[in-house]
C-alpha positions as CSV (number, residue, x, y, z in Angstrom):
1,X,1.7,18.7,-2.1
2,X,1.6,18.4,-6.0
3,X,1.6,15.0,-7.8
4,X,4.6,15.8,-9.2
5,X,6.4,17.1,-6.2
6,X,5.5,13.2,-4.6
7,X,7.2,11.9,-7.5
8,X,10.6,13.8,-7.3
9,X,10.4,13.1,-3.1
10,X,10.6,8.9,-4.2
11,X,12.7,9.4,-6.7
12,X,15.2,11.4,-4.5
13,X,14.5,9.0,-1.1
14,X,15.3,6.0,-3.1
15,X,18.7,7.2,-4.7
16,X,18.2,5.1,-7.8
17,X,16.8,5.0,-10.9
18,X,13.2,3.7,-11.0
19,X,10.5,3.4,-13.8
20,X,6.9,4.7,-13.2
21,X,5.3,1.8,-11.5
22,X,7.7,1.5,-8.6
23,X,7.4,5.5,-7.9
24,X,3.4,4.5,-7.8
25,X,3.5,1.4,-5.7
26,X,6.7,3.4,-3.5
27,X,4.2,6.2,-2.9
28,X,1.4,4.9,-2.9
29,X,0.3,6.6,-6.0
30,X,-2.2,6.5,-8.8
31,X,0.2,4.7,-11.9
32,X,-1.4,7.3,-14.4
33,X,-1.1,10.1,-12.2
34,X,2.5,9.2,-12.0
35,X,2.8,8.9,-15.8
36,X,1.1,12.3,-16.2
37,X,3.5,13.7,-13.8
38,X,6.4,12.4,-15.2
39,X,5.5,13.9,-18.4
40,X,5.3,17.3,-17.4
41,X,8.7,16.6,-15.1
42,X,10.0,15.2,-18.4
43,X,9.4,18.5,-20.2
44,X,10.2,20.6,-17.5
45,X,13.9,18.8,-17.6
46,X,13.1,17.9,-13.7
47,X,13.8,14.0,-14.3
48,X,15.8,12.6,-16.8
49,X,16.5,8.8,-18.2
50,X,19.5,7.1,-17.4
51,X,18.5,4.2,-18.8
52,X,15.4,3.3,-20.9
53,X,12.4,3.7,-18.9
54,X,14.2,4.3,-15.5
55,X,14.1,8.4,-14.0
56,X,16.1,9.9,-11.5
57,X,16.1,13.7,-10.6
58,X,17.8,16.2,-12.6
């Protein structure tokens, strides 16, 4: 599973919006592999902000 596809699974498990180092510490991830993952979700349009510096899915 991709880095970025680990990121959209917390962000949809959880149900909330959440900034980049809960999704690390909720899956047990690498902080700046979360951050380069939610850059290229960001561009893709898979996440977007509700809030500043809080993601959910698109």
């Amino acid at each position: 599973m991709e880095i970025t596809d680990k990121v959209l699974e917390v962000l949809r498990t959880q149900g909330e919006p959440l900034n980049a180092g809960k999704i690390a510490e909720l899956g047990g991830l690498d902080r700046k592999e979360v951050d380069k993952a939610m850059t290229r979700l960001k561009k893709d349009g898979r996440i977007v902000s509700p809030k500043r510096c809080y993601w959910t899915p698109a």
